[in-house]
C-alpha positions as CSV (number, residue, x, y, z in Angstrom):
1,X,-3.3,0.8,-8.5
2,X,0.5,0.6,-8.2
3,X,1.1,0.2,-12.1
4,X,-1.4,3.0,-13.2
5,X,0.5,5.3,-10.2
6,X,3.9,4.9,-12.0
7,X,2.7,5.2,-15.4
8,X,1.1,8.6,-14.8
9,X,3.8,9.4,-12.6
10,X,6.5,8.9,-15.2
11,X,4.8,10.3,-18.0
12,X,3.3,13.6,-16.0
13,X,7.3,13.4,-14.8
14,X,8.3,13.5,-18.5
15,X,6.0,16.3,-19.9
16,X,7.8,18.4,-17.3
17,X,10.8,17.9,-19.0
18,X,12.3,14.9,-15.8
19,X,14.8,11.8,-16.9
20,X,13.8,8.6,-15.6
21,X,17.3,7.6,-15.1
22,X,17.5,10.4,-12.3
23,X,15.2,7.8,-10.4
24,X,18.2,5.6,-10.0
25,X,19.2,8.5,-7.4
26,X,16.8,7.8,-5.2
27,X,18.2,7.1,-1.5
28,X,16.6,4.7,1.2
29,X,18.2,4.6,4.1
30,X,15.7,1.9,5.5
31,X,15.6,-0.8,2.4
32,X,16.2,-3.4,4.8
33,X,12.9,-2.6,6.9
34,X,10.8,-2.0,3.6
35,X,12.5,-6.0,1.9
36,X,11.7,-7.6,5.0
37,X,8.0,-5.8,5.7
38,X,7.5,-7.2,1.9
39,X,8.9,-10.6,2.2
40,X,7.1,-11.3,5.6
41,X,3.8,-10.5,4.2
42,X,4.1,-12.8,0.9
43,X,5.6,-15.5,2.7
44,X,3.4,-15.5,5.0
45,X,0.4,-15.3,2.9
46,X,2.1,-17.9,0.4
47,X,2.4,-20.6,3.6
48,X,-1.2,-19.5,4.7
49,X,-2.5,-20.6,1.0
50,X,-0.4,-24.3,1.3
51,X,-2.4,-24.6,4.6
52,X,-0.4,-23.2,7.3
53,X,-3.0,-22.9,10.0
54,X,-0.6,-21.6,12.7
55,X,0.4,-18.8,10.6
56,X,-3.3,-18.1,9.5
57,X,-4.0,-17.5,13.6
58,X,-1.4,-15.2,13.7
59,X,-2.5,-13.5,10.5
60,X,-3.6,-10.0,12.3
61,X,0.3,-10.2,14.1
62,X,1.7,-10.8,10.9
63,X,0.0,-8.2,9.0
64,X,0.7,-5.3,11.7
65,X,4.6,-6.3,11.7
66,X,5.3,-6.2,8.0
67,X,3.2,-2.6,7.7
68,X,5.4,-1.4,10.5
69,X,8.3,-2.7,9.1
70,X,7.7,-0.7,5.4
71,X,6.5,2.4,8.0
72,X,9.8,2.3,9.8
73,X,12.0,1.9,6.3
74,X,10.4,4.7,4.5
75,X,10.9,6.8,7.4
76,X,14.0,5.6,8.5
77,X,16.7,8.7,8.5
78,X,14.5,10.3,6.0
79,X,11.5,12.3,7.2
80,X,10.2,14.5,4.2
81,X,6.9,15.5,3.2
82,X,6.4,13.2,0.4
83,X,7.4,9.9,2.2
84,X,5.3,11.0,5.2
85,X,2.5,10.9,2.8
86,X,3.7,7.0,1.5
87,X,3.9,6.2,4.9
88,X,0.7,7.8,5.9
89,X,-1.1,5.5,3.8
90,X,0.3,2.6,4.6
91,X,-0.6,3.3,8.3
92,X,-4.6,4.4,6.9
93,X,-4.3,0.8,5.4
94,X,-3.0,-0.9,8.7
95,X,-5.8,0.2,11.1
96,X,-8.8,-1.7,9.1
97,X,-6.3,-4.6,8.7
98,X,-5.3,-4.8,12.3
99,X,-8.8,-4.5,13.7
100,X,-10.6,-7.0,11.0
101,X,-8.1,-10.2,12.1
102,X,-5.5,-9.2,9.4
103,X,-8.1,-8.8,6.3
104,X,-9.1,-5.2,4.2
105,X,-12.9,-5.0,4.2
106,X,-14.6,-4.8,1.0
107,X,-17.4,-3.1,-0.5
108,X,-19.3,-6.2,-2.0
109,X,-21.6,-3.4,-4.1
110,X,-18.9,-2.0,-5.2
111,X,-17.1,-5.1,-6.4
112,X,-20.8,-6.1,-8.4
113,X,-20.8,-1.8,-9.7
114,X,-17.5,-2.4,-11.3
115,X,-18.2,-5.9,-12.7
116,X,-15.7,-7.4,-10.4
117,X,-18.2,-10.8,-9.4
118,X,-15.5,-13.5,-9.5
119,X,-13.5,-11.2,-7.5
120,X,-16.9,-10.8,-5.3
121,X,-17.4,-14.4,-5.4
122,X,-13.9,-15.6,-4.1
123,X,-15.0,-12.8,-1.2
124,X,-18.1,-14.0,-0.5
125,X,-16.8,-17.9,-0.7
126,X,-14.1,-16.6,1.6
127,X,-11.0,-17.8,-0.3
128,X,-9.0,-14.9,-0.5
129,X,-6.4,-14.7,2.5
130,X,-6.1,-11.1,3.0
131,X,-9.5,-9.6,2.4
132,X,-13.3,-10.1,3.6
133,X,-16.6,-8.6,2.4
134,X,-17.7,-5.4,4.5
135,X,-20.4,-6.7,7.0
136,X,-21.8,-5.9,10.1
137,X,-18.8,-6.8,12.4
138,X,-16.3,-4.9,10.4
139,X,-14.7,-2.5,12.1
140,X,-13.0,1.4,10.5
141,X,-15.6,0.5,7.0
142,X,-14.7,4.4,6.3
143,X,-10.7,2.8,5.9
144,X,-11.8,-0.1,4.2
145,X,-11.7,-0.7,-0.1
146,X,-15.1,1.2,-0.2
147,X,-13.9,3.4,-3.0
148,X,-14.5,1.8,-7.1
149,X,-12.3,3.1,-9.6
150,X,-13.1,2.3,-13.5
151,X,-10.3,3.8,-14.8
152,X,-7.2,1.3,-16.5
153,X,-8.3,-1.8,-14.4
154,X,-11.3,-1.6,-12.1
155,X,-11.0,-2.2,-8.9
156,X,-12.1,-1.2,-5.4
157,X,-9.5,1.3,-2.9
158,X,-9.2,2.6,0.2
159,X,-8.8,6.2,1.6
160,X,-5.0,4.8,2.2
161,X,-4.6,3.3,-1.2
162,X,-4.8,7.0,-2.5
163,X,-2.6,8.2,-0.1
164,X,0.0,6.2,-1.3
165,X,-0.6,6.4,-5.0
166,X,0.0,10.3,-3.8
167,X,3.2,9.6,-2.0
168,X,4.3,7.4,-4.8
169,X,3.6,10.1,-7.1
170,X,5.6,12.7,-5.3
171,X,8.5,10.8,-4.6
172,X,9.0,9.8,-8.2
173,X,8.0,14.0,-9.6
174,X,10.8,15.4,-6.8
175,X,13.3,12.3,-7.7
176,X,12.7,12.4,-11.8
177,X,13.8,16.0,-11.9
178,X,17.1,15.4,-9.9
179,X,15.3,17.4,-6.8
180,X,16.3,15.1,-4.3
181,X,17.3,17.8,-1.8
182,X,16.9,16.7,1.9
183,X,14.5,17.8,4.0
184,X,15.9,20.0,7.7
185,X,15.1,16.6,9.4
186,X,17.5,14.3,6.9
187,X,20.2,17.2,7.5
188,X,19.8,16.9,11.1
189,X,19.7,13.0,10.9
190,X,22.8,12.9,8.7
């Protein structure tokens, strides 16, 4: 969803007359949270998959640490409406993670609608490290990949998955067209 969220972004940013090198301009004060949140989830989940069993029973630890981390960084000095929304997203993603042992439910019948049966499969066979099938112990199903999208590639989101395509969106729309004003809360923070 990431790649179809910065295509459209950057073209819709074009038509309205942006310059993609203005996007060099945009200013993270919390990088360091958002790198580490990053590389402590794929590290992880790379040791989990070369059979790290310690790390696989601290999964749903991991998994809340390296959200809060990317939370913290986008938020970080820098309180404005577009990376509340990222955030917000994020933290809709977190809840289903955190109370399903560190895995997204999915929407098996969603997975078979969209064609997606080796994907369903690897669910089913339980061989993918950070998601499970939706069944009858899974916890927040509302938050969980329960939405199938056709369009580009299919695939199957959450409620939180749009919200950040949204906050991605924004960010790059204000940024492309050399908006980067700060919000009263950056000023204040500054």
């Amino acid at each position: 969803m990431l790649t179809e969220t910065l295509l459209i972004s950057l073209i819709v940013g074009k038509i309205r007359g942006g310059k993609i090198k203005n996007l060099i301009n945009i200013s993270i004060d919390g990088w360091f949270f958002i790198i580490l949140g990053f590389i402590i989830s794929y590290l992880s989940v790379f040791l989990i998959s070369r059979g790290n069993t310690l790390l696989y029973k601290g999964l749903t630890y991991i998994q809340i640490i390296s959200s809060l981390l990317l939370i913290i960084g986008l938020l970080y000095k820098a309180l404005s409406f577009d990376r509340i929304i990222l955030a917000s997203g994020f933290l809709l993603n977190l809840i289903p993670i955190a109370l399903n042992n560190g895995k997204m439910p999915v929407y098996g019948n969603a997975l078979i609608k969209l064609g997606l049966n080796k994907q369903f499969v690897l669910l089913k066979d339980k061989l993918v490290i950070t998601h499970i099938l939706i069944d009858d112990t899974s916890k927040m199903k509302f938050l969980s990949d329960i939405i199938p999208l056709r369009y580009l590639f299919p695939k199957v989101v959450s409620i939180g998955d749009l919200i950040i395509a949204l906050g991605i969106f924004l960010i790059i729309q204000k940024n492309i067209k050399g908006f980067n004003r700060c919000s009263k809360r950056e000023l204040e923070v500054k």
